[in-house]
KOLDO-957458 format. One record per residue (C-alpha): residue number from 1; residue in three letters; x, y, z. Coordinates in nm, 4 decimals. Example, Ala and Ser with C-alpha at 12.3 -4.5 7.8 and 13.67 -1.06 7.14 Angstrom:
<rs>
R, 1, ALA, 1.2300, -0.4500, 0.7800
R, 2, SER, 1.3670, -0.1060, 0.7140
</rs>
This chain:
<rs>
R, 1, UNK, 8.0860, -5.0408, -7.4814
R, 2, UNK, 7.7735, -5.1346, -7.2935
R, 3, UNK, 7.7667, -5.2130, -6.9202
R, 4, UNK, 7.6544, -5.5846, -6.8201
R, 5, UNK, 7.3556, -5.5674, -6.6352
R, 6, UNK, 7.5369, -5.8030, -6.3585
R, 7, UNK, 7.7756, -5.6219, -6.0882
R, 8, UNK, 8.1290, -5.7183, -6.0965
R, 9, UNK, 8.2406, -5.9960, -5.8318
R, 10, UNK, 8.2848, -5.8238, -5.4588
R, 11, UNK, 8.0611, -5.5126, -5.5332
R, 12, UNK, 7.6993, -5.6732, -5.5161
R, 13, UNK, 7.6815, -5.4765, -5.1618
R, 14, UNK, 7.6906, -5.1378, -5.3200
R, 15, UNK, 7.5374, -5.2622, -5.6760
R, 16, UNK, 7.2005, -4.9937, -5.5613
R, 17, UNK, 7.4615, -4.7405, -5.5526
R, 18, UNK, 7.6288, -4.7854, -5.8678
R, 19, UNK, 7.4633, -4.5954, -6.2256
R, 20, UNK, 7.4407, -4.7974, -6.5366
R, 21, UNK, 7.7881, -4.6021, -6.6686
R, 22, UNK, 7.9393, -4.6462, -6.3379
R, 23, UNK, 7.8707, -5.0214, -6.3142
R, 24, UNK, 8.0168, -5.0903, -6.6485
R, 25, UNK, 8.3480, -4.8817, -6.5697
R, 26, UNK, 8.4105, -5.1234, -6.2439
R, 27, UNK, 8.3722, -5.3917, -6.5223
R, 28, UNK, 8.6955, -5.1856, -6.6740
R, 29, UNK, 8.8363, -5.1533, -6.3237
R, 30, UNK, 8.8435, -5.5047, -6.2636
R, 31, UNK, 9.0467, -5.5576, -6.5337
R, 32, UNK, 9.2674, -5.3051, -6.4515
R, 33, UNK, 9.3803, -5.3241, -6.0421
R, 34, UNK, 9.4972, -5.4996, -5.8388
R, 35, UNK, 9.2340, -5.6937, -5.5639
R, 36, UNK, 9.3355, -5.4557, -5.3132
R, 37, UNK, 9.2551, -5.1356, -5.5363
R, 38, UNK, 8.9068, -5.2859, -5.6156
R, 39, UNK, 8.8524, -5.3220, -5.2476
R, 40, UNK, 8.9698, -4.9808, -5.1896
R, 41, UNK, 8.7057, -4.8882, -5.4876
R, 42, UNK, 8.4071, -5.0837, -5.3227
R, 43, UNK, 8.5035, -4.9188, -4.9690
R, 44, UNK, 8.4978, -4.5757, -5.1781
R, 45, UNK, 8.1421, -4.6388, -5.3282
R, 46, UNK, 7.9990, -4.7791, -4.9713
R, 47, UNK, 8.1555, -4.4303, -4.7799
R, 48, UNK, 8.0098, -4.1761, -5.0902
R, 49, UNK, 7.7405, -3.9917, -5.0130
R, 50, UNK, 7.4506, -4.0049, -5.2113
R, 51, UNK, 7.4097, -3.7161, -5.4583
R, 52, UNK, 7.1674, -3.4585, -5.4623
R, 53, UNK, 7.0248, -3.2139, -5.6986
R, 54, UNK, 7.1323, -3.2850, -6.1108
R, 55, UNK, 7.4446, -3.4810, -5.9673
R, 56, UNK, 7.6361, -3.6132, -6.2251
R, 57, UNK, 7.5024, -3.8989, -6.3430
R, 58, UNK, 7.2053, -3.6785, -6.4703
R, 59, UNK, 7.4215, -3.4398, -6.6468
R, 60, UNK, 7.3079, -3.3753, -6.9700
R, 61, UNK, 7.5185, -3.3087, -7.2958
R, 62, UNK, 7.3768, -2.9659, -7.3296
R, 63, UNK, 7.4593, -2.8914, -6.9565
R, 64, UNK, 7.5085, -2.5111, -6.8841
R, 65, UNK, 7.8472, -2.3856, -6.7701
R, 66, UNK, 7.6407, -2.2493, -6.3869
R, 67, UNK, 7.5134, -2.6540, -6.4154
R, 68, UNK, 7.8583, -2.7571, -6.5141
R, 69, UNK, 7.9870, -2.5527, -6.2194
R, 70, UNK, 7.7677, -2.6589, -5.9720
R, 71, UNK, 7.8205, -2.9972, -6.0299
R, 72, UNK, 8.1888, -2.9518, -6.0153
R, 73, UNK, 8.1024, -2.7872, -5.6648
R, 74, UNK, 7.9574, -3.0908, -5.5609
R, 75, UNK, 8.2122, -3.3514, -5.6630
R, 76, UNK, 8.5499, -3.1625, -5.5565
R, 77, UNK, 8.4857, -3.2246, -5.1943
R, 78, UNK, 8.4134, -3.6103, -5.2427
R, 79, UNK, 8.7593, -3.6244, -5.4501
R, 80, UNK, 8.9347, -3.4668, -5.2104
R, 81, UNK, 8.8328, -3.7046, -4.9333
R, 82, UNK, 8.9164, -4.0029, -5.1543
R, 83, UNK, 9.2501, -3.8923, -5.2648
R, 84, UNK, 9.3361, -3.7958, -4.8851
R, 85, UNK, 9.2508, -4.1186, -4.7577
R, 86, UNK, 9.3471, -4.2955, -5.0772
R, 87, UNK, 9.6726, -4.1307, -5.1823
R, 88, UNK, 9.7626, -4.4059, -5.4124
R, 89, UNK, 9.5120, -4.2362, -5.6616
R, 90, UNK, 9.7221, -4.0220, -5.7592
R, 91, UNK, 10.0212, -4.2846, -5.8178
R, 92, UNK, 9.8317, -4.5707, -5.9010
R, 93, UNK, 10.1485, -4.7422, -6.0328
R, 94, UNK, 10.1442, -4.9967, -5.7787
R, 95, UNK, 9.8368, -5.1342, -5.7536
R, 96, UNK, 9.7682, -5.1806, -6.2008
R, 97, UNK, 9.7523, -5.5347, -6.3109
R, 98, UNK, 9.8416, -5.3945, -6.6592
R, 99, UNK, 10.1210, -5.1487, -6.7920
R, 100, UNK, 10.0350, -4.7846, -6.7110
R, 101, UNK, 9.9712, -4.7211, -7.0847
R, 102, UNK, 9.6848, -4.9764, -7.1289
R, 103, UNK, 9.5551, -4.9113, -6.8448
R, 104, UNK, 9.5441, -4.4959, -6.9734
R, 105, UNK, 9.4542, -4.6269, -7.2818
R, 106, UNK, 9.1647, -4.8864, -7.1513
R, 107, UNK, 9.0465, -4.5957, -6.9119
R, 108, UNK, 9.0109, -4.3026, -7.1585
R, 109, UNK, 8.8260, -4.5185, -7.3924
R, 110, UNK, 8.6069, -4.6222, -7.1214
R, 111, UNK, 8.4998, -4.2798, -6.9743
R, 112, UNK, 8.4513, -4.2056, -7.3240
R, 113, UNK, 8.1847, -4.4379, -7.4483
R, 114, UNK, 8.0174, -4.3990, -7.1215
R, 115, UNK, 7.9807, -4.0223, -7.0691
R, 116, UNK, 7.8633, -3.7517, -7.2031
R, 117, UNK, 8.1010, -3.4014, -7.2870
R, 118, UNK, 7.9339, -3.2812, -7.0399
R, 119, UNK, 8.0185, -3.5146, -6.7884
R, 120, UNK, 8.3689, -3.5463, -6.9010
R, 121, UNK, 8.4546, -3.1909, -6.8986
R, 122, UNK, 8.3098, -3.1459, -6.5176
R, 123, UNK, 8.5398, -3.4391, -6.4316
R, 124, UNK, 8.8101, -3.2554, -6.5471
R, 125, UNK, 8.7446, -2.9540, -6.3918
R, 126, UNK, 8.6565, -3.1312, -5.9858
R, 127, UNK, 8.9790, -3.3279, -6.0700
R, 128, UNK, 9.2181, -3.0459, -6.1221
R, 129, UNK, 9.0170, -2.8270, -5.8345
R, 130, UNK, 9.1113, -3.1100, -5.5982
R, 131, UNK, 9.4151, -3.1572, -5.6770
R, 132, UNK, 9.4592, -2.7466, -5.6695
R, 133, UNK, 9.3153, -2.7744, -5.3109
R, 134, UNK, 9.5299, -3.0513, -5.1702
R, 135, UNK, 9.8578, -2.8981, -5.3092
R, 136, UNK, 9.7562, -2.5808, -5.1318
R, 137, UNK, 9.7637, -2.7521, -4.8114
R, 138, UNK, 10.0305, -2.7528, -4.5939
R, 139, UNK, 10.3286, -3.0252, -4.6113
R, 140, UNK, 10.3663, -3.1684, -4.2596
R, 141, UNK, 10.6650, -3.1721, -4.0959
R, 142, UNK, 10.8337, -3.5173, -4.0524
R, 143, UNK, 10.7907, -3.6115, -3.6419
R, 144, UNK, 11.1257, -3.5667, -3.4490
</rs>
């Protein structure tokens, strides 16, 4: 699957922003949410920081596990902020415009075809570290 070299409808304001890989999965995104996830995505992409050092994007295939780690350094944070301030991440359910299954299905093959080992496996990894780090924080208690 190759990206189109055009940026999806209602993300030409952060189109500079976007990789070649990461262009083509909002292709896949738009045919998987709902309007109001893709504007949550576009709000995500416009409130990123931009990388520095390797980053992601320039992972290569042969990547070393201190590269691998690093990078994983650098992308829990990020995925912690956007699952705190988008918790419907994590139970997307809501906000599919196709069964969860398909959209699984559609996704995985996706992230696939556009990166690397590499790239998947630190993915992984800063997924389940942020995840690790927002289920060690404390539950607050409901207000009286």
């Amino acid at each position: 699957m190759r990206g189109s070299p055009d940026v999806p409808r209602g993300f030409e304001t952060v189109a500079s922003r976007l990789s070649s890989a990461a262009n083509a999965l909002i292709h896949v995104y738009t045919q998987l949410y709902s309007r109001d996830a893709l504007a949550d995505l576009r709000r995500m992409i416009e409130e990123a920081p931009t990388s520095s050092g390797i980053g992601f994007d320039a992972l290569p295939v042969d990547a070393d596990e201190v590269t691998r780690q690093r990078v994983v350094e650098e992308l829990t944070p990020e995925i912690v902020r956007q699952l705190r301030r988008y918790p419907w991440l994590t139970e997307p359910g809501a906000h599919l415009s196709k069964s969860e299954q398909v959209t699984r299905e559609m996704f995985a093959e996706a992230v696939v075809e556009l990166y690397n080992p590499a790239q998947i496996d630190v993915l992984r990894r800063a997924s389940l570290a942020a995840r690790a780090e927002l289920d060690r924080e404390p539950v607050s208690a409901p207000p009286d």
